[in-house]
C-alpha positions as CSV (number, residue, x, y, z in Angstrom):
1,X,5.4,-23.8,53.9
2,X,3.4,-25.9,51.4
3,X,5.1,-28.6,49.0
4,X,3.9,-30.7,46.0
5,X,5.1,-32.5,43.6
6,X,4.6,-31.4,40.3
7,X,5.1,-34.3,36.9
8,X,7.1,-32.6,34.0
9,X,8.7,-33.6,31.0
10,X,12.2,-33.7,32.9
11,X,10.8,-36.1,35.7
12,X,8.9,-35.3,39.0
13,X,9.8,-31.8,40.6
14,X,8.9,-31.0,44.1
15,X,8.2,-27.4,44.9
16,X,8.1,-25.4,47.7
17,X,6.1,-22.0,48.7
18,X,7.1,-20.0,51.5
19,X,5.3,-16.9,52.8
20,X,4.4,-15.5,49.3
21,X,7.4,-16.5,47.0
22,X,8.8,-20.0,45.3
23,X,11.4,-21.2,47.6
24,X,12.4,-24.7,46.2
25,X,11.9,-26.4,42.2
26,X,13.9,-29.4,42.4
27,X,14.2,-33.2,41.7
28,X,15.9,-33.2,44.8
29,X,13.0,-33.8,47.5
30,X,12.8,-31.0,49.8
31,X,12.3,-32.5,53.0
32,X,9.6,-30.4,55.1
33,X,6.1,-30.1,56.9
34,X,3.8,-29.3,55.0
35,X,1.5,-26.8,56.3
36,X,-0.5,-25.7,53.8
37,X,-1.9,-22.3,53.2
38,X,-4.5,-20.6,50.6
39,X,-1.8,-18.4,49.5
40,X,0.7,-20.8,49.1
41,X,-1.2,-23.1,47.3
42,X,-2.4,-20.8,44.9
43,X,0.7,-20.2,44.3
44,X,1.8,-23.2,43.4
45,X,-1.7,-23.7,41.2
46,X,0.1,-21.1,39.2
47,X,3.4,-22.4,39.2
48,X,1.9,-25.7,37.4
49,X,-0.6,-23.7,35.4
50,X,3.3,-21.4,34.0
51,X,5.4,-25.1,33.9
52,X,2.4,-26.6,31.6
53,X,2.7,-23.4,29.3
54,X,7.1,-23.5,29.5
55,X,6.6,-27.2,28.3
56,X,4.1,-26.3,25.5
57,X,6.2,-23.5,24.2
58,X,4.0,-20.9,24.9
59,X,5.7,-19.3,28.0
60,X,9.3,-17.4,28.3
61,X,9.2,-15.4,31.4
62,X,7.7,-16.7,34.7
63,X,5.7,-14.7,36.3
64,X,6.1,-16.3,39.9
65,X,7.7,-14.1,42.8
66,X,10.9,-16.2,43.9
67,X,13.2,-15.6,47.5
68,X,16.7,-17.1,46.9
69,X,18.7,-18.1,49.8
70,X,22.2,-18.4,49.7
71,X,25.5,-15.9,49.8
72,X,25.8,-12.8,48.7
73,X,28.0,-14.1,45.5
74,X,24.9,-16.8,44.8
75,X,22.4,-14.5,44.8
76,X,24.2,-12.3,42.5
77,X,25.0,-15.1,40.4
78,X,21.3,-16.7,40.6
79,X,20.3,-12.7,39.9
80,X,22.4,-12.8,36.3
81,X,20.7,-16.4,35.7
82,X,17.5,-14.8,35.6
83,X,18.8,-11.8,33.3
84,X,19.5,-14.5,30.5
85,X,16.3,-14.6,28.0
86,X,14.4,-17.6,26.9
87,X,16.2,-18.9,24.0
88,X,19.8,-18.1,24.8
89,X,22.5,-19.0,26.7
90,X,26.0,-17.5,28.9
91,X,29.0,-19.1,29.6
92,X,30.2,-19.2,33.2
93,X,33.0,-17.0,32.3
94,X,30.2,-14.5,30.5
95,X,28.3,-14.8,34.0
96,X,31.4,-14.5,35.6
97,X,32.5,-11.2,33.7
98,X,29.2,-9.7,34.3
99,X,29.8,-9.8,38.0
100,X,33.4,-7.6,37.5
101,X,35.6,-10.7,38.3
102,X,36.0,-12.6,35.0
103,X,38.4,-15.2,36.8
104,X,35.4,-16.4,38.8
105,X,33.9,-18.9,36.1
106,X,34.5,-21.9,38.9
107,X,32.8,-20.0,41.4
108,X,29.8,-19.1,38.8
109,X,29.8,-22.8,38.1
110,X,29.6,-23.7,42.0
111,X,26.6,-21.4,42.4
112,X,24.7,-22.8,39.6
113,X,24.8,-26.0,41.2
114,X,23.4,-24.7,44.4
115,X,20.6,-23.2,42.7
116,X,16.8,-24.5,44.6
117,X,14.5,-23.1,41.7
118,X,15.2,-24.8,38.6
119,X,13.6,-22.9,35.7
120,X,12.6,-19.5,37.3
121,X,16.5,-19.1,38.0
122,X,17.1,-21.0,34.6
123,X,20.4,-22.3,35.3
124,X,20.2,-24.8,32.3
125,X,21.1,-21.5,30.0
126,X,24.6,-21.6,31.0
127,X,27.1,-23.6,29.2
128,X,30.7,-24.0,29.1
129,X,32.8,-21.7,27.2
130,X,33.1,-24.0,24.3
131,X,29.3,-24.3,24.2
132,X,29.5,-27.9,26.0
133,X,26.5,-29.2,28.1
134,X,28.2,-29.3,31.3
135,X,27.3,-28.9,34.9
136,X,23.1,-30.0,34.9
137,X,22.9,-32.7,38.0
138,X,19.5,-32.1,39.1
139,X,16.3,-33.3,37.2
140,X,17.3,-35.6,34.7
141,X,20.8,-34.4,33.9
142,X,22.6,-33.2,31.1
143,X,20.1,-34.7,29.0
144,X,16.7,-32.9,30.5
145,X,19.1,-29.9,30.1
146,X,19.5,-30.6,26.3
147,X,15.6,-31.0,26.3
148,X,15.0,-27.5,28.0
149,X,17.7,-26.0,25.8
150,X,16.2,-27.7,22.3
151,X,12.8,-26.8,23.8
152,X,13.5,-22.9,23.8
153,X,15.1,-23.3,20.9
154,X,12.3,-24.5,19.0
155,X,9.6,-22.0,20.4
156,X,11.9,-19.3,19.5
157,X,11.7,-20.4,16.0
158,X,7.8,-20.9,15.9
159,X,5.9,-18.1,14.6
């Protein structure tokens, strides 16, 4: 398991590779040893080489293998997350009826929060069903999730 914390527009991020795959993008610290491996930290070389790119616009699909741990309904959630393309957004009930149970919006909301890989599972994409910012307490808040949002937003629209 190799860490490191990685500077972004949204505040420091720590980040975590495990065997191969991302395991942890958070401005929560991940407490852990830190063995570090030549995989792993080429991995993570390329996880701030793609989060340079994001924040310059010029990237809208990572390209970094992920392993998401949590329940079955999480993963499935955190599996729709990273369905939605750059640019746009779902509601939690649009997540929700995706999953066949449209009366699960709560639950939706409940795994977003728990999601450990900001960005590659790009939970800032889901709003409420009025459009409100809601529900974005890691890395910065609702307001870095405005920023990612108004970010995507104006990349679509460049040329």
């Amino acid at each position: 398991m190799t860490c490191r914390v990685i500077e972004t527009p949204i505040g420091l991020l720590t980040a975590v590779a495990d065997r191969g795959a991302m395991v942890w993008l958070s401005s929560e610290a991940q407490p852990t040893e830190n063995q570090s491996t030549p995989e792993e930290e080429t991995l993570l070389d390329r996880l701030e080489k793609e989060l340079e790119e994001y924040f310059c616009g010029t990237r809208r699909v990572f390209d970094l293998p992920v392993r998401l741990a949590g329940t079955p309904f999480q993963r499935q959630v955190w599996e729709q997350l990273r369905q939605i393309p750059y640019g746009e957004k779902r509601t939690y009930g649009e997540i929700a009826a995706a999953l066949g149970n449209p009366r699960a919006s709560r639950a939706v909301g409940a795994a977003c929060g728990r999601n450990d890989i900001l960005l590659l599972v790009p939970c800032h994409r889901v709003v409420g069903k009025d459009g409100a910012l809601t529900g974005f307490s890691a890395a910065g808040g609702l307001a870095a999730k405005e920023y990612l949002l108004r970010l995507e937003q104006t990349s679509e629209e460049t040329p």
